[in-house]
N, C-alpha and C positions, 0 to 999 in steps of 0.2 A: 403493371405488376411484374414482379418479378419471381424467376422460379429456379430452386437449387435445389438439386437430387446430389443423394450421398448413400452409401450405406454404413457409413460412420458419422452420424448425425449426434453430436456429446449431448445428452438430454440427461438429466441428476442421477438416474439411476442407472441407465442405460450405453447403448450404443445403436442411435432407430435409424433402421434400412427406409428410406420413403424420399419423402419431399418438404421442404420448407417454403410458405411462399409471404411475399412481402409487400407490401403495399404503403405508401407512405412513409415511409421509415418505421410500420411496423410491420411485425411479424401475423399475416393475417391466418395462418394457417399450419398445420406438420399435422402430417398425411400421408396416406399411400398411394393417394390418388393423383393421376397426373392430369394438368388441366392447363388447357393454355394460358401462355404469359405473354406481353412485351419481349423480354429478356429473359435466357433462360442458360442456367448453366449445370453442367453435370463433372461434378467433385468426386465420383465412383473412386472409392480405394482412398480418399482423402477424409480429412475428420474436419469437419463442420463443425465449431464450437462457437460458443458463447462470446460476444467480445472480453478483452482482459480486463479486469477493472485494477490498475494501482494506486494505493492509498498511502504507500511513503516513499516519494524517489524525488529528487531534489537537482534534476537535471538530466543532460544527456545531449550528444552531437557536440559536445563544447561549451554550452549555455549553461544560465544558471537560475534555477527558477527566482532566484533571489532578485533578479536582473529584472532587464524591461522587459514591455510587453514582448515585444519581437524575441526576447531570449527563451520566454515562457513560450511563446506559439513554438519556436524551432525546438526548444526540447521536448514538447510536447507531441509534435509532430513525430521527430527521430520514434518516439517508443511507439507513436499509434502503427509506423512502419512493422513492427514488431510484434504486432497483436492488441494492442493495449487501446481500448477504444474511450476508455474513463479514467481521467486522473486525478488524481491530488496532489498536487505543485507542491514542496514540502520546502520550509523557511527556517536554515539552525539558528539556535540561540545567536543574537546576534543584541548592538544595541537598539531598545523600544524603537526608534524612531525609523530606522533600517525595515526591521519588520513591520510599523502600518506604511510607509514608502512601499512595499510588496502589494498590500491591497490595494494601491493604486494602480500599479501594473496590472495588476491580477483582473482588475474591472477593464483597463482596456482590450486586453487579450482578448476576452471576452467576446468582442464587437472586432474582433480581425478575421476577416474573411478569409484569411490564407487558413484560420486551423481547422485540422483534420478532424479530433478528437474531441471528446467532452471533458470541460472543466469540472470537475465536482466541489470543488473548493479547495481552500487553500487549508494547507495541515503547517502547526505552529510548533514545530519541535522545540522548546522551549521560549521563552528564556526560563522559566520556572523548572528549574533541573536539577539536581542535585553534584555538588563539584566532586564527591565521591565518587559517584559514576559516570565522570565527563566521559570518556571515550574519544569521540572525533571533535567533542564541542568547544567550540573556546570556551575557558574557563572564565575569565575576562568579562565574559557577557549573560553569566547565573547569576538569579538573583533568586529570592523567595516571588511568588506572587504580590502586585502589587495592585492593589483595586483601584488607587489613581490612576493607572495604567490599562487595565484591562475592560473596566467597565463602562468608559466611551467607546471604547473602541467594539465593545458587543453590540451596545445600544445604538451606535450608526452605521457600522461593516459587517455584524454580527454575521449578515445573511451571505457574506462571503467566505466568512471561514465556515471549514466542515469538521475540523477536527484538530486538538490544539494536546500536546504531551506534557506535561506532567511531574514531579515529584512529591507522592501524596505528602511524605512525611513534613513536607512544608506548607501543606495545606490544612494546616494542623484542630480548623472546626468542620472544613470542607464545603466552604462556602465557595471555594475558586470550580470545586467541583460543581457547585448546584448553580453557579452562574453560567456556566459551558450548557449543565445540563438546560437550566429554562431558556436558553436564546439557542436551544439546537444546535448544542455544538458536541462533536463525540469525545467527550473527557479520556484519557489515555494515556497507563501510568508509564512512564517513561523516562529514561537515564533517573534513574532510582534507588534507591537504600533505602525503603520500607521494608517494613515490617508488616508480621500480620494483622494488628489493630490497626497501622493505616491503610492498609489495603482494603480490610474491613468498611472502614469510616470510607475509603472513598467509594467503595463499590455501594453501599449505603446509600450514599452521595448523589451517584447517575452514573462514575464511573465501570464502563462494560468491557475495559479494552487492556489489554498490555500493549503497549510498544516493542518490536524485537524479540522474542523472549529469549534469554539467556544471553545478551548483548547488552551489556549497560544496567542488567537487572539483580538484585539482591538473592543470594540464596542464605542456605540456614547459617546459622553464627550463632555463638555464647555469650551469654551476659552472666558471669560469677557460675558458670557450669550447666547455666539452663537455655535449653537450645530455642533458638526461636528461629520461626519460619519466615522466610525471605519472601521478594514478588514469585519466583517461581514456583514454589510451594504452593503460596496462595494461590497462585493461577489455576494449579492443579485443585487445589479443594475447593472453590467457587466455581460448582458447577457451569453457569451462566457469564462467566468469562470469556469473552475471545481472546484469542494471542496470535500474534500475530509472529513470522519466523522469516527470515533474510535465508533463503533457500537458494542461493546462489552456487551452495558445493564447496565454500570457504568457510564461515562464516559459521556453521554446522555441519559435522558429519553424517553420513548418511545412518549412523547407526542411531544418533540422538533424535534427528526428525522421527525414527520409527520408533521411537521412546514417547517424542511428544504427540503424535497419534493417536496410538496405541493408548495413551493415557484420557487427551483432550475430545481424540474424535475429529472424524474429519470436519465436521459441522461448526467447530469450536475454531478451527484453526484457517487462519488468512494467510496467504505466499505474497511475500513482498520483495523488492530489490532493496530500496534502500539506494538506489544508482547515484550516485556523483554526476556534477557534470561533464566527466573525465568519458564517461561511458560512450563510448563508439568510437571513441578521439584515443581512446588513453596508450601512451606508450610504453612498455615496459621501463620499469628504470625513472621515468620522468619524476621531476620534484613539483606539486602543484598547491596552492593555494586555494582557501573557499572560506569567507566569513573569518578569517583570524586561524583558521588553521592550516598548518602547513603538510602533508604527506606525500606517497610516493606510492606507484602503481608498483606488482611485484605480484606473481603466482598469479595473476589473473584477479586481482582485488586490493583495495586502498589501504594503506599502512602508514600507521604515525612514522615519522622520521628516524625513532629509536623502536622500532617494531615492537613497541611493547603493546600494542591493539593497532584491531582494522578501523579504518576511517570510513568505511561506507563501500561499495560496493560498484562495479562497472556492468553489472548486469541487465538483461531486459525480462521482460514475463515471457517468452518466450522457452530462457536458459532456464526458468524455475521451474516448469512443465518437464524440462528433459530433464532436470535433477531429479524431480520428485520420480518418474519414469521409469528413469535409465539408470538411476544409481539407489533411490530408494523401495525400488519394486510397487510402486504405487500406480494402480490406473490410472490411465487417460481421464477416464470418470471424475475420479476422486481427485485427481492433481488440477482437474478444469473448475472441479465445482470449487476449490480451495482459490481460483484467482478470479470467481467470475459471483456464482450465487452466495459465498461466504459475505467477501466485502461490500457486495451490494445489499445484506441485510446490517451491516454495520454502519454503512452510511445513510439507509433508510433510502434507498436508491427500488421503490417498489417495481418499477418498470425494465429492470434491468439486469445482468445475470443468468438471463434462463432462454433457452429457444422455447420458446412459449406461446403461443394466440396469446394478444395483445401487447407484449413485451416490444422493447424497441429493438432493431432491427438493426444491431451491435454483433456483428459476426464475424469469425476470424477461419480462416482456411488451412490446416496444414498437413505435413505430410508426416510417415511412422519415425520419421526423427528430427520433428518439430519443425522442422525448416516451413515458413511464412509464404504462403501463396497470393495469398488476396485476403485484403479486409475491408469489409464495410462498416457505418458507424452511420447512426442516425444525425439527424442536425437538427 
């Protein structure tokens, strides 16, 4: 058994002075009681948190989840460094046959001894996107949904994707939504120009999620003088929406995160990087390539070539913690329960998230300015 004392122990509501103990890779206990263990460590002045769960980063250390197995374990690896104990390998619009190639990777990873971290499945940032709101995506590689396409690939891999993004407005009965939804997969509207009947039709649908929000997403517009509401709109009026936000401190100001708050609730809202595989590697200045698209690192984040948009992000969940913290006024509480208990009820990830009795035993260590001490991660 093992035993961690803190008196910054991050619990949902909280900050609890006591003891965590673990057993198996779970959490069998949080307590005030001290009891012997095997192994015992004391975090006093340290904060004891949740492992990090990320559910859109698409690399990191150099690698590219898009890659082989070995690329997926090291980038996967590089962020569990970081805090990140649950990932979602994230695959851009690319062509079909690129992206089920990934699920091949994605299975062997799986069974590699070397990874640290938990795979939660693979996230399919397109190809179903809209070239409106390409952003970093190659354009080259949007199509509308294709169910030739899509629905072998549910019915024999299904169980390896966890989450696949989106352009409702070309889902246009919202069947591509109610196939994600019956083979459990988290539908998510994403690089988008809907509107609010399609956001309606897909929330309808099974879709519960934004992609990004305010990165690649629709807001209000005219049609002959009559305003109609975009995804961010919509996001905001369907209660029962998550949205998810690239808090990396580029990407969004600290004054619109406290907009989107302040609106959605922290309960609503998921911290994501979004990371490139540039992250940890990336030089200032450098010209790099990913999937057909070409950018350049610059102010501490990825930028199209003609800076006209960011390409993704060099962040880890660590840096989103100190955004939300240090720049946003946001608790510890609140910025943990936003990378740890939000995504984990998005992914339907029951066991994970929370220091809890019986929860698994996903734990990250650090200190009053985020800096990574130690992490543990169940297997």
């Amino acid at each position: 058994m093992i035993r961690i004392k803190s008196d910054k122990i991050v619990l949902t509501g909280c900050l609890y002075d006591g003891y965590v103990y673990i057993e198996n890779g779970k959490i069998l206990e949080v307590s005030k009681n001290e009891k012997a263990a095997d192994e015992s460590y004391d975090f006093t002045g340290k904060y004891v948190s949740p492992g990090f769960i990320e559910i859109h980063c698409h690399g990191g250390a150099g690698c590219e989840f898009a890659g082989s197995a070995e690329d997926i374990v090291n980038a996967a690896n590089f962020h569990f460094e970081h805090g990140t104990t649950s990932i979602c390998p994230t695959i851009s619009a690319a062509p079909f046959k690129v992206m089920t190639n990934a699920v091949e990777s994605f299975e062997k990873a799986l069974e590699d001894k070397n990874l640290k971290s938990n795979l939660i499945g693979l996230h399919f940032e397109g190809p179903y996107l809209s070239k409106n709101q390409v952003g970093g995506q190659n354009p080259d590689a949007i199509t509308p949904p294709v169910k030739e396409e899509y629905a072998p690939l549910l019915k024999e891999k299904g169980h390896l994707v966890a989450r696949w993004s989106y352009a409702p407005e070309n889902d246009f009965d919202g069947s591509f939504a109610k196939a994600l939804t019956e083979a459990k997969v988290v539908a998510s509207a994403g690089h988008t120009d809907a509107i609010y009947p399609d956001m309606l039709r897909a929330f309808e649908s099974g879709c519960r999620l934004v992609t990004h929000l305010y990165s690649c997403t629709s807001t209000i517009t005219r049609d002959h003088g009559f305003r109609r509401l975009g995804v961010i709109e919509s996001a905001y009026l369907l209660d029962d929406m998550y949205v998810e936000i690239i808090a990396d401190g580029k990407h969004l100001p600290p004054e619109l995160i406290k907009l989107i708050l302040k609106i959605k609730g922290r309960d609503r809202v998921c911290l994501i990087t979004d990371s490139l595989a540039v992250a940890g590697v990336a030089k200032d200045g450098e010209e790099v390539e990913t999937l057909g698209t070409r950018f350049f690192v610059e102010d501490g984040v990825c930028k199209l070539l003609d800076k006209s948009a960011f390409a993704g992000s060099i962040a880890t969940a660590d840096r989103l913690i100190r955004v939300l913290t240090k720049d946003v006024g946001a608790s510890v509480v609140d910025a943990v329960y936003m990378m740890t208990k939000v995504p984990a009820e998005i992914m339907g990830l029951e066991s994970k998230g929370l220091i809890k009795e019986g929860c698994d035993a996903d734990i990250v260590i650090f200190d009053e300015d985020i800096n990574i001490e130690k992490v543990f991660a169940a297997k």
